[in-house]
FIGUDO-86799 format. One line per 8 residues: number of its first residue (from 1); for each residue x, y, z negated of N, C-alpha, C, O. Coordinates in steps of 0.05 Angstrom, whole numbers, padded with zeros to 5 digits. Layout:
N
NUM	X,Y,Z,X,Y,Z,X,Y,Z,X,Y,Z ~ ...
END
This chain:
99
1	00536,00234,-00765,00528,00232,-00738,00553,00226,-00721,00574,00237,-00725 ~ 00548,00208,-00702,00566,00198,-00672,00577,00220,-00661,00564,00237,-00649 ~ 00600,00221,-00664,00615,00251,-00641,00601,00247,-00617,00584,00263,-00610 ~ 00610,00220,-00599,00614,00217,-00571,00578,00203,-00567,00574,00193,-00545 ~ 00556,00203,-00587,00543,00198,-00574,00513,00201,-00551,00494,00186,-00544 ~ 00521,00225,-00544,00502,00238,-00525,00525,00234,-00501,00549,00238,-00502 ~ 00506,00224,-00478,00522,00240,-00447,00533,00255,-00442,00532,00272,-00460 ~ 00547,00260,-00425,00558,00292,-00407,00537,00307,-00399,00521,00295,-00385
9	00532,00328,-00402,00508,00351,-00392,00523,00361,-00366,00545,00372,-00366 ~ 00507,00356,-00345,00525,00377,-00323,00502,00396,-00314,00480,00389,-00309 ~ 00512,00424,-00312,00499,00437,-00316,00485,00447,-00285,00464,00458,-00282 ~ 00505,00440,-00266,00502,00455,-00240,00511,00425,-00223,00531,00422,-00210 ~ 00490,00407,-00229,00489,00377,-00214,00473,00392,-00182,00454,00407,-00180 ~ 00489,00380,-00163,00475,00383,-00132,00462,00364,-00125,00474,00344,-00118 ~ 00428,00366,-00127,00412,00350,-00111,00405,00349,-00084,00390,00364,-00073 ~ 00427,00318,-00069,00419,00322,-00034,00404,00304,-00030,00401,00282,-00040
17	00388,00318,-00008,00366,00297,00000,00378,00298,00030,00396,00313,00037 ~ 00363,00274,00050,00372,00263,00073,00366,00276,00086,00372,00271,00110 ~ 00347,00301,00081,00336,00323,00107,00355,00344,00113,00353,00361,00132 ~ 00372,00342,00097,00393,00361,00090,00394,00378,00067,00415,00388,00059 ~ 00366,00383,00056,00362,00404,00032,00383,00399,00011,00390,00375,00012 ~ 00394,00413,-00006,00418,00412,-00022,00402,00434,-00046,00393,00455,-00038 ~ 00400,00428,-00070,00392,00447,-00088,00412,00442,-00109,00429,00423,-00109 ~ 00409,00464,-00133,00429,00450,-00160,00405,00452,-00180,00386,00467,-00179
25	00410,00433,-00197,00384,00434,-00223,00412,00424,-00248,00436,00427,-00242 ~ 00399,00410,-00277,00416,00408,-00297,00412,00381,-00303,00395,00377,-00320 ~ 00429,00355,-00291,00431,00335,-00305,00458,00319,-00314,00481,00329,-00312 ~ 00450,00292,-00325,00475,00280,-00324,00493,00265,-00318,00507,00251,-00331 ~ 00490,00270,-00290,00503,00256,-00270,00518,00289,-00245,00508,00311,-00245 ~ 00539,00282,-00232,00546,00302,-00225,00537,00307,-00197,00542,00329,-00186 ~ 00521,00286,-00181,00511,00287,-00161,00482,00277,-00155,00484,00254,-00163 ~ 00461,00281,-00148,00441,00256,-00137,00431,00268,-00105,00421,00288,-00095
33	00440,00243,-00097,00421,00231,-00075,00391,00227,-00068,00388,00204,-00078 ~ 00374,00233,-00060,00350,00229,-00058,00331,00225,-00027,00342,00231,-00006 ~ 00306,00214,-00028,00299,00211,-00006,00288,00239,00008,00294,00254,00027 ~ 00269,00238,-00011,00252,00269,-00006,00248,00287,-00021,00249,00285,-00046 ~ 00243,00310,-00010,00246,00332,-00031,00230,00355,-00032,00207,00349,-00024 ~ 00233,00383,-00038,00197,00402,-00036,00205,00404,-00003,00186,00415,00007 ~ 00220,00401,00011,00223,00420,00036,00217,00398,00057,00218,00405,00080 ~ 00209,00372,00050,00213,00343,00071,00182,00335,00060,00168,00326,00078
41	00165,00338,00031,00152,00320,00024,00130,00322,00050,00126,00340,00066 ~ 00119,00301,00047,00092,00310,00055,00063,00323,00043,00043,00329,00056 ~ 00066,00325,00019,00043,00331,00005,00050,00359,00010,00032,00373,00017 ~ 00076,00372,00007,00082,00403,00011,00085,00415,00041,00082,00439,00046 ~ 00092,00395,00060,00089,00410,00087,00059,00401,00104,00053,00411,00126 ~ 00048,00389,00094,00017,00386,00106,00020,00363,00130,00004,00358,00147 ~ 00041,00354,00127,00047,00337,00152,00040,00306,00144,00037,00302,00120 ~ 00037,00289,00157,00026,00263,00154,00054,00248,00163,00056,00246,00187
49	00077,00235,00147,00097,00217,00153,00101,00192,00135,00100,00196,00111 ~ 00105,00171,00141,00103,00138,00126,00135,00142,00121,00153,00148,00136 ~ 00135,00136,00090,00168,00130,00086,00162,00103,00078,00154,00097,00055 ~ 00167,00083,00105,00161,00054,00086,00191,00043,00099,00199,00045,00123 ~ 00208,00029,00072,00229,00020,00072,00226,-00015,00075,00244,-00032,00078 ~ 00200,-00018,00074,00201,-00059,00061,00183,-00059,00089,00179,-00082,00097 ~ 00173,-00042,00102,00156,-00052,00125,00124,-00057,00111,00104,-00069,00118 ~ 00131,-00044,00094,00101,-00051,00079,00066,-00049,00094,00047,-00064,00093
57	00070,-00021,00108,00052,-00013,00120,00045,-00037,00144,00022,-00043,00149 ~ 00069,-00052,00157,00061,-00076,00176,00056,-00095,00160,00040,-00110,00171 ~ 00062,-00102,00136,00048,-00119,00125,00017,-00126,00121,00004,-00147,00124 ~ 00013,-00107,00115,-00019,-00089,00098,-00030,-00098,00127,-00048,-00115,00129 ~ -00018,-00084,00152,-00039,-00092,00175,-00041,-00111,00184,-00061,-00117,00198 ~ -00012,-00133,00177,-00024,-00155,00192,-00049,-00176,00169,-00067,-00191,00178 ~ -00044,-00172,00142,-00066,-00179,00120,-00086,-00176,00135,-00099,-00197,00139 ~ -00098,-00148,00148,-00121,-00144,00150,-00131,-00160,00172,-00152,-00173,00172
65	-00111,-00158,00194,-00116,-00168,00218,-00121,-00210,00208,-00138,-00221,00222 ~ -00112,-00221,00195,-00118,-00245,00184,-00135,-00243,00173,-00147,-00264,00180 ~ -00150,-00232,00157,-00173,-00223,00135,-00197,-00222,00156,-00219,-00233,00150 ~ -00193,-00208,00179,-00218,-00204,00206,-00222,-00225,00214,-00245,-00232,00211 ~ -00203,-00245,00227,-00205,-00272,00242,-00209,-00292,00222,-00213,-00315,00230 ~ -00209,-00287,00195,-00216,-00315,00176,-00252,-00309,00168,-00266,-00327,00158 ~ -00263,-00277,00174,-00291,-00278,00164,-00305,-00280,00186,-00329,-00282,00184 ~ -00290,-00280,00215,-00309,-00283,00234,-00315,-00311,00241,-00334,-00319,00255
73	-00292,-00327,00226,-00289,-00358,00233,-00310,-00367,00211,-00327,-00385,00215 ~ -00306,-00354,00190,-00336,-00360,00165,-00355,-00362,00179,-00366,-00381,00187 ~ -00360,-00329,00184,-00397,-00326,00199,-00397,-00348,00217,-00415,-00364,00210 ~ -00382,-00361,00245,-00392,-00374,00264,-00396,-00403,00249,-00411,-00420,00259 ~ -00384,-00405,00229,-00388,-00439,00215,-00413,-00434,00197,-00427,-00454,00192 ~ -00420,-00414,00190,-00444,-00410,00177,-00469,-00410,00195,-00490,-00421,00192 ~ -00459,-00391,00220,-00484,-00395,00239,-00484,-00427,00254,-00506,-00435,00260 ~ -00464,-00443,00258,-00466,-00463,00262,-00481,-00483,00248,-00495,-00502,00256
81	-00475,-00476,00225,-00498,-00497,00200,-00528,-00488,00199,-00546,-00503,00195 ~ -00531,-00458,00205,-00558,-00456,00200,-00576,-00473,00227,-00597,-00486,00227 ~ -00557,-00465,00251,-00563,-00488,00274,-00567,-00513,00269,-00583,-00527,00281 ~ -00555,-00519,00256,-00552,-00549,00253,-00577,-00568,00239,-00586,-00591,00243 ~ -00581,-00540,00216,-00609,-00544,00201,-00631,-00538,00211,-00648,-00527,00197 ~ -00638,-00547,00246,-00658,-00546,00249,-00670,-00575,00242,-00695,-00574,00244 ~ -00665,-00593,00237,-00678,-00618,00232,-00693,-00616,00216,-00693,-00600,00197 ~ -00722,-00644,00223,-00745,-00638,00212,-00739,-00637,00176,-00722,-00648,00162
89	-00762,-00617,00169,-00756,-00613,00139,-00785,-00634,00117,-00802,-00648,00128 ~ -00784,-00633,00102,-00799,-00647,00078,-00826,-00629,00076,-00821,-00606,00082 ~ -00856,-00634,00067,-00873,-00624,00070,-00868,-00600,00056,-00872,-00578,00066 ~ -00856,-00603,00029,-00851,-00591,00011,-00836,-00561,00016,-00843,-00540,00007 ~ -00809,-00567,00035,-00787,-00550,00049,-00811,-00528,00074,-00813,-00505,00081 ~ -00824,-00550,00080,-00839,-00523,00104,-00853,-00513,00082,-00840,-00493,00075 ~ -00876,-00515,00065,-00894,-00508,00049,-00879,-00481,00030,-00892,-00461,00023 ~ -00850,-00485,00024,-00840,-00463,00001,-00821,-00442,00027,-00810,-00421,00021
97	-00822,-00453,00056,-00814,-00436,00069,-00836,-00408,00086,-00827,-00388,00098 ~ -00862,-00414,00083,-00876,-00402,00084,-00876,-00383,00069,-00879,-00365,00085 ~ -00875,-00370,00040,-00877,-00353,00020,-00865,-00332,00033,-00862,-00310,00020
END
């Protein structure tokens, strides 16, 4: 077996997060940085906060907001054609429109 081939174990690594929380746990690295943590999350303080770094959440809304104005522009071209199809029909077209 490899002498050197496992990592450094550090036993008393300080995990900071940006809220300020500072804890120690056991890894192998001698520091980590983090965004959120039990004292910031939201799932643990009941609080409702967006950590969006890419703007994601404005994305998603403006999708939707394009997604609204492209099916309302459908329906009015759809109701426009059914308008359109008032012209006279074939004996056949009134006769199977009755049923």
């Amino acid at each position: 077996m490899k002498a050197q081939a496992h990592p450094t174990y550090f036993d008393q690594t300080q995990v900071i997060c940006i809220c300020g929380n500072k804890f120690t746990v056991g890894s192998t690295r001698e520091k980590i940085h983090v965004e959120l943590c039990y004292d910031c999350h939201p799932f643990y303080t009941g609080e409702q906060k967006f950590v969006d770094s890419a703007s994601r959440i404005q994305k998603f809304q403006d999708r939707q907001k394009i997604a609204s104005t492209y099916t309302a522009v459908k329906k009015k071209k759809a109701d426009d054609q059914k308008k359109k199809d008032d012209s006279p029909k074939t004996l056949r077209e009134m006769l199977m429109g009755l049923k």
